[in-house]
N, C-alpha and C positions, 0 to 999 in steps of 0.2 A: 961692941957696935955703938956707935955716938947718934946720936937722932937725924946728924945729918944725914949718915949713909944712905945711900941710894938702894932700894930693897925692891924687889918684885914679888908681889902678891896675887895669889890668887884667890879670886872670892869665892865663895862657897857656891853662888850661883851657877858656876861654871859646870855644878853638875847637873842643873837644867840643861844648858845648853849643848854641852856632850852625853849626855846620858838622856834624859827623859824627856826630849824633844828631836832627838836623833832618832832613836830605836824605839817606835810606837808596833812593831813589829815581834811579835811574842818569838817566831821562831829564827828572826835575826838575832834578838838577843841571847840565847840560846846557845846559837851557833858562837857565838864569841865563846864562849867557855866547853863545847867540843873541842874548836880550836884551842883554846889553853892545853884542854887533855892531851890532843896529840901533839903540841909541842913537848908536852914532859913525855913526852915515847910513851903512853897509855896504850892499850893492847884491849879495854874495854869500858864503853861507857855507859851509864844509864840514865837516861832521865825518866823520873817515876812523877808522876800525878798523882799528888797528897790529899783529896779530895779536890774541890773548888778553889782554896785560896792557898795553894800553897806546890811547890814545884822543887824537886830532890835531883840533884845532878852530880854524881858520883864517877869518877873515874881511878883508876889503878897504876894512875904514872907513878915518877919519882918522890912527887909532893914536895913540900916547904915547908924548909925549919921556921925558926920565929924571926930570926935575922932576913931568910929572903922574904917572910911576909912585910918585915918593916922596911926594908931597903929599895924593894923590887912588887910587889905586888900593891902596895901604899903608894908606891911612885909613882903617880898620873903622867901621863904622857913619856912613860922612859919607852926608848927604843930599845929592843934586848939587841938586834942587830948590832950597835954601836956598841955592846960591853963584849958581846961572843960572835962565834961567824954563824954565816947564817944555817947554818946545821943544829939538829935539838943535839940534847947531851949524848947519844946514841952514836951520834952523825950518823943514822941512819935515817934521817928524814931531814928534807929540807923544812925550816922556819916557815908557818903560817901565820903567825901575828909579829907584827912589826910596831904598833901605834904605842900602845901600850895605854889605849883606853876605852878595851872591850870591857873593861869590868864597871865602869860605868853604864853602859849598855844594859843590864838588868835594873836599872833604877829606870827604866822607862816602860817598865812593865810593871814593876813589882816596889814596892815601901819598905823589906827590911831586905837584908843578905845576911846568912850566916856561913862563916867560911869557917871550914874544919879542914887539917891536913898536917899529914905528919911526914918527914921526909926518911926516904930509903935508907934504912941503918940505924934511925934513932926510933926510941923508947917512946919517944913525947910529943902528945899534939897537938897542933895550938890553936884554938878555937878564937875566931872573930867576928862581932857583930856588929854589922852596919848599919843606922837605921835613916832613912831618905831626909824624912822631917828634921830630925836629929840635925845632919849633915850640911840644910839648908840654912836655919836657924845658927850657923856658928860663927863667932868672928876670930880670925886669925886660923890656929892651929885646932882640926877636926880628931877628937881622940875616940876612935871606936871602942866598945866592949871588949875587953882580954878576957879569956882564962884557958887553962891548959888542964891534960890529962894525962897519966899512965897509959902507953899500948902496948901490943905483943909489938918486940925490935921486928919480926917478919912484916909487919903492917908498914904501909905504905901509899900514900895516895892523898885525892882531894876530892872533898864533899862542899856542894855548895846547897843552898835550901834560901830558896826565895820564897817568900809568906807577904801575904797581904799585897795579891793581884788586883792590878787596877784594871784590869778587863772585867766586864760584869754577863760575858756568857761564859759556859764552860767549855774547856780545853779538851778534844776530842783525840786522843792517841793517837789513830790511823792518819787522820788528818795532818798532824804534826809532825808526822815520821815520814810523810810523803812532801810534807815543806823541809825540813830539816835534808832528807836525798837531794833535793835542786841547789841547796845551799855549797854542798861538797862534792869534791870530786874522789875523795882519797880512805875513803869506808871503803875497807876489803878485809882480806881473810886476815893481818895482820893490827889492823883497825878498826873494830866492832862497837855501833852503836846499836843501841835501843832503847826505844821508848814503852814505860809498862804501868798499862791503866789502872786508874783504882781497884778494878776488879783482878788485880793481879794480869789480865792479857797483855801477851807481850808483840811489839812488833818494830821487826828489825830494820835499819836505816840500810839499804842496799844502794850499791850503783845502779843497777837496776831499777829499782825502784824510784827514780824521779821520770822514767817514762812506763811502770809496770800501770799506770792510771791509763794509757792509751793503747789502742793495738794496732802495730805497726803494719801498716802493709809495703811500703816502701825505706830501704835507708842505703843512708851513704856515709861511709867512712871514710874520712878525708883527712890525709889525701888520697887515698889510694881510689877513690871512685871517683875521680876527677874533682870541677871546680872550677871551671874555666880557663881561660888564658892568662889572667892577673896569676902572677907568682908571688907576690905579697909574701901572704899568707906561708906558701910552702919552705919561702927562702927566710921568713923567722919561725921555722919552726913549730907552727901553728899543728895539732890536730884537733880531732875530735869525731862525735858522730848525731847526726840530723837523720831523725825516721820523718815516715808521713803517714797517716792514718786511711782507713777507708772512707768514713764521716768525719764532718766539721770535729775539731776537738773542744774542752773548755778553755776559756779566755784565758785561764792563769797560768794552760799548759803551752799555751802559744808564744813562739819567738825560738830564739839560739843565746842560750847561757853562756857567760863569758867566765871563763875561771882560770887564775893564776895562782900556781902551785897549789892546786885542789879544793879552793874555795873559791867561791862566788866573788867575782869582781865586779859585774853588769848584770843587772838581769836581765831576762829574757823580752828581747825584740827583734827586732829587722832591718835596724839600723837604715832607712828613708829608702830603702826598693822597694818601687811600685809599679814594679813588671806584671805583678797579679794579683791582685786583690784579695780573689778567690784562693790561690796558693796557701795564704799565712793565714790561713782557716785550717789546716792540715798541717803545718810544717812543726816539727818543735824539737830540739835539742841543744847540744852545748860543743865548745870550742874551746881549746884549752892555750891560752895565750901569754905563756909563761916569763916570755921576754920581757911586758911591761914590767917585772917586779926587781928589776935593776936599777929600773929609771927614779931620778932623784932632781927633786923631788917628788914625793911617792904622788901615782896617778888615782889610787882608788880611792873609793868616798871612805870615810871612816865608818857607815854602816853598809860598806860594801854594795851597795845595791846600783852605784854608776862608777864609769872611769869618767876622770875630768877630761872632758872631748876637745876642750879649748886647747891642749898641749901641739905642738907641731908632730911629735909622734904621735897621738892617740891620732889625729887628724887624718895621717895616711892609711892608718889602721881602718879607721871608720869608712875610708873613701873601699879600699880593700874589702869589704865586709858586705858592703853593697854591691858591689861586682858579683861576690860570690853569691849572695842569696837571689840574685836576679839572675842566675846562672842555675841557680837551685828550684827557683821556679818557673823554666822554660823546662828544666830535666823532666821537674817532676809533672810537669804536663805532657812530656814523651811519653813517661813510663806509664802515667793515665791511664791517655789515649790509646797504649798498645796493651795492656792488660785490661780495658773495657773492653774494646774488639775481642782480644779472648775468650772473654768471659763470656760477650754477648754470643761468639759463634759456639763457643760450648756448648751453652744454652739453648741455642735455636739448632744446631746439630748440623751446620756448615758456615762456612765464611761468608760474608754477607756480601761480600763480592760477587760467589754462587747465585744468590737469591734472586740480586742485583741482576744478573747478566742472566737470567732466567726470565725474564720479564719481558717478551717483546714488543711492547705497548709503550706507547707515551710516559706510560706510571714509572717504567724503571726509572727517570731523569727525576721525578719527586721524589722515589724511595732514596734513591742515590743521596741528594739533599736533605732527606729528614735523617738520615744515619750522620752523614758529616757534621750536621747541626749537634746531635744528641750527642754525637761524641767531644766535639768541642765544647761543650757544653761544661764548664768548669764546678756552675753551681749544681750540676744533676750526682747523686752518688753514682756510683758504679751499678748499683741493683736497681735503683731507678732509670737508670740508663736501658737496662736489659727490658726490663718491667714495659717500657714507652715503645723500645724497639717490636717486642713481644707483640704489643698491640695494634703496632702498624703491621707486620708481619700474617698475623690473622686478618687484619681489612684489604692486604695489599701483598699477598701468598705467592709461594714457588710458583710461574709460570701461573700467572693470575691471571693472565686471559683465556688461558684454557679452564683453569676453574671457574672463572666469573660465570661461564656459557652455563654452567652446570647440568650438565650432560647427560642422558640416562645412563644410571650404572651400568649397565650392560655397556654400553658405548664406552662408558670411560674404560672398561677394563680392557674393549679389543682392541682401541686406540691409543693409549697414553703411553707404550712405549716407541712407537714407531712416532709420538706425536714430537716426545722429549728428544728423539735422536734427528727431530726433522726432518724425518720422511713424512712433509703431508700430505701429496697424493695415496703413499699406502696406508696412510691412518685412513682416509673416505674410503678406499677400496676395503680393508678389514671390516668398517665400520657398515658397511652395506653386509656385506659377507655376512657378519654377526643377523643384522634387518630380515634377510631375505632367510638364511636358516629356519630364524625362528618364527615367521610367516607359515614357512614347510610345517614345522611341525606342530604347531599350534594350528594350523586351516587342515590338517592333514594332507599335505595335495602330494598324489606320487612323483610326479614332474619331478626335475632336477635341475632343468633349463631356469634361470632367471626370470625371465621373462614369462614365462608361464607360470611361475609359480605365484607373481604378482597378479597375475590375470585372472588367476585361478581364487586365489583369498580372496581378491578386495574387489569393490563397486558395488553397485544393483544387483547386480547378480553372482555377487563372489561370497565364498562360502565362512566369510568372517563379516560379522558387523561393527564398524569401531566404534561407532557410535550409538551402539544400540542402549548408553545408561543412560542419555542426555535426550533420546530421540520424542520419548511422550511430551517432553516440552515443548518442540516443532513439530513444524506441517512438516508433511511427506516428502515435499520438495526440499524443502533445508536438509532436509536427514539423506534423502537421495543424492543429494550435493553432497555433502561431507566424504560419502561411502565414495563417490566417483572420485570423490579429490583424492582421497585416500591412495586407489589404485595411480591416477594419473602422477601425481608427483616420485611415488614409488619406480613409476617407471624412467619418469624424468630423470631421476637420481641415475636410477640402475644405465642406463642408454649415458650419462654421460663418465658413466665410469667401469661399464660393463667390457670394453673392449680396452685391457691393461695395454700402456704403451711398451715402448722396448725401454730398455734402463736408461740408456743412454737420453732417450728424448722424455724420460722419468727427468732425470739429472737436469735434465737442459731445460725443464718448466720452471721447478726451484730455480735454479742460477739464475734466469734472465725476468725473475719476479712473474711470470705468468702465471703461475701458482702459487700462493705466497701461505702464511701462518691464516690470513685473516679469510682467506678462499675456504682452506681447510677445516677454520672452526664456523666458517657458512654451514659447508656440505654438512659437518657432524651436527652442529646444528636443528636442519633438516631431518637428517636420519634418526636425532634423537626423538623431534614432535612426532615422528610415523610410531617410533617404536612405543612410544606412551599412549597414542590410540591401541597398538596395537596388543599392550596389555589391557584394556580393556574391551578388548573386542568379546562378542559372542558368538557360537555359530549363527548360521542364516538359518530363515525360516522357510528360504525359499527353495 
């Protein structure tokens, strides 16, 4: 090569800017080297917390001789796509790294890298140490640390050990195994990670587990639960599945994960619907969008975490994505609103429709409103919801104008079925019946007659005083008033309901409103004040 020739260099800087200024992301970085594992058909991986400054991530694939570490793992930015197809060596999985500079990706967490790996069939394994400073500081050509060992030929795989973390809290396992789940889509019974604490606790990366953090009370799998009218989505292929919670969830858990070929492509948002505000307070899942990973050139960010939206395809995609989630948050306000009503009439132990149409006062047209309100009501939970109904329910009860009167007991129980079936002329008539009874036999009067028997207990001269606890605080007169009033309204009452009509001109008071609900809780009314004197009546003295 002559001085003239035209050379392309790359500066050592460049692993700032792809590595440790990309991936400020402990469990992005991370994820690039799962990925690794299950390109080489790994069956299991682990990443272990070494104390505080240090991070062990072992996996059981094929591994690398010392040839593919210098050819292919040393090669910044190779595409493996472009030397093999896009299938691992198994072909039984498709290729999730395509860049070929995830391995830079840990210089944005971490100052040294130690790669160990031996490949499937050989003896020998070949240790490499990378160190950041090292790396930066170098002009021209960067020569990491060599050395090599003896293994059992059945050994096979790749260890990697990041040391001297540049984060200054500590790395919490559960934490990290519930970020590492949202990263992937492709951890299953053939592909096992885990993460395992200093204290030896282990805890396993599940599919599961990037929503076991929420509890779902709604979800849709899509397609198959709809989506609206946009066929976008269903005509590339698109699935996935979107729960909703009973409470708001946490911020980090909110939005729809976008993942191509089982890794995180976008993360989680809502792509610009703002159908409901309230909604993407509850909504969170993922979407599996596997067609972008044909597109060339490639759409996803190199730390995964957006697709470039600017492309004409990601464009219709994104417009797609918005249909659906605006589609997802009118559903999920159906499903709400009809599983609050459930709940609520569970709870209260009928439809609220019932309660509603029990009501025949003015208030039913408030209750009516204060239910439609609560239920619309996006930011009330569903137990707050019941909790508010609950309370209006007690202030504003079954058939609350017959309660409101509050009636003497004895009255409410000869009336209240003949009240609810709207017979309210025979609710006053029982409700006397009950009055005049208990007259009889509390004044002892032998009579039978109605009328006599009134005549007989009550006045100046009848053989009950109703007034007789309240009387040494009046004149004689006042007291003599009371007792006459007593009998006379008793008879009023009795005279205007003592001669039952026939059914028919019963029927025909109700129908044509002569008699109405509000006639009816008059009279019981009445009959109730007689009957509470006349628990406290005493015999006469006269």
């Amino acid at each position: 090569m002559s001085d003239d020739d035209l050379v392309l260099r790359f500066d050592p800087q460049t692993i700032d800017h792809l590595g440790a200024k990309m991936y400020s992301h402990l469990p992005n970085a991370i994820a690039e080297l799962i990925a690794n594992a299950y390109d080489a058909d790994a069956s299991n991986v682990t990443v272990r917390l070494d104390g505080t400054d240090s991070i062990t991530i072992a996996d059981d694939g094929h591994g690398m001789s010392r040839s593919d570490v210098r050819d292919k793992y040393l090669h910044i930015g190779r595409n493996r796509r472009l030397d093999h197809s896009s299938l691992t060596e198994s072909g039984l999985r498709r290729v999730s790294g395509k860049k070929g500079l995830g391995k830079l990706a840990l210089f944005g967490i971490g100052r040294s890298v130690e790669l160990s790996t031996t490949r499937a069939g050989s003896d020998a394994r070949t240790i490499v140490g990378l160190d950041y400073e090292d790396m930066r500081a170098a002009r021209g050509d960067y020569r990491p640390v060599e050395s090599s060992d003896h293994v059992d030929r059945g050994a096979h795989g790749t260890t990697v050990k990041l040391e001297h973390l540049k984060r200054t809290t500590p790395v919490v396992a559960e934490d990290l195994a519930k970020s590492l789940a949202r990263l992937f889509n492709y951890v299953d019974a053939d592909f096992r990670v885990e993460v395992v604490a200093e204290d030896g606790q282990r805890f396993p990366v599940t599919s599961d587990l990037r929503l076991d953090a929420v509890s779902a009370q709604f979800m849709w799998d899509f397609p198959a639960d709809g989506g609206g009218e946009n066929s976008f989505l269903r005509d590339h292929g698109v699935t996935g599945r979107i729960i909703s919670t009973a409470k708001p969830i946490a911020q980090s858990y909110r939005g729809i994960t976008l993942y191509i070929n089982g890794r995180q492509a976008n993360e989680p948002e809502f792509f610009d619907a703002s159908a409901s505000s309230y909604a993407y307070s509850y909504l969170s899942g993922y979407l599996m969008v596997d067609y972008l990973d044909v597109l060339e050139p490639d759409v996803i960010a190199t730390d995964r975490r957006s697709l470039d939206w600017g492309r004409d395809e990601t464009a219709e995609l994104r417009g797609a994505l918005t249909d659906f989630v605006t589609w997802l948050a009118t559903d999920w306000r159906r499903r709400r609103t009809a599983f609050a009503r459930a709940e609520t009439e569970r709870y209260l132990g009928e439809p609220t429709e019932k309660w509603i149409d029990s009501i025949r006062t003015s208030e039913a047209a408030v209750v009516k409103d204060i239910v439609a309100t609560v239920e619309r009501e996006e930011a009330l939970t569903t137990d707050r919801q019941i909790e508010i109904l609950r309370l209006v329910k007690a202030a504003i009860p079954e058939n609350a104008e017959y309660t409101w009167r509050h009636l003497h007991p004895s009255i409410q129980e000869a009336t209240r079925e003949r009240y609810l079936s709207a017979d309210f002329y025979g609710a006053v008539a029982e409700a006397i019946k009950r009055y005049v009874n208990r007259a009889k036999e509390v004044a002892l009067v032998p009579a039978d007659e109605a009328m006599g028997i009134i005549t007989a207990a009550f006045g100046d001269n009848g053989r009950l005083q109703v007034f007789s606890p309240y009387a040494s605080s009046f004149n004689d007169t006042t007291a003599r008033n009371i007792e006459n009033g007593q009998k006379h309204i008793s008879m009023g009452i009795v005279a205007g309901f003592r001669n039952p009509m026939a059914h028919e001109e019963i029927a025909k008071l109700h129908e044509t409103g002569a008699f109405t609900f509000d006639d009816c809780l008059d009279a019981l009314s009445i009959v109730s004040h007689l009957m509470r004197r006349l628990d406290d009546a005493s015999a006469s003295s006269n």
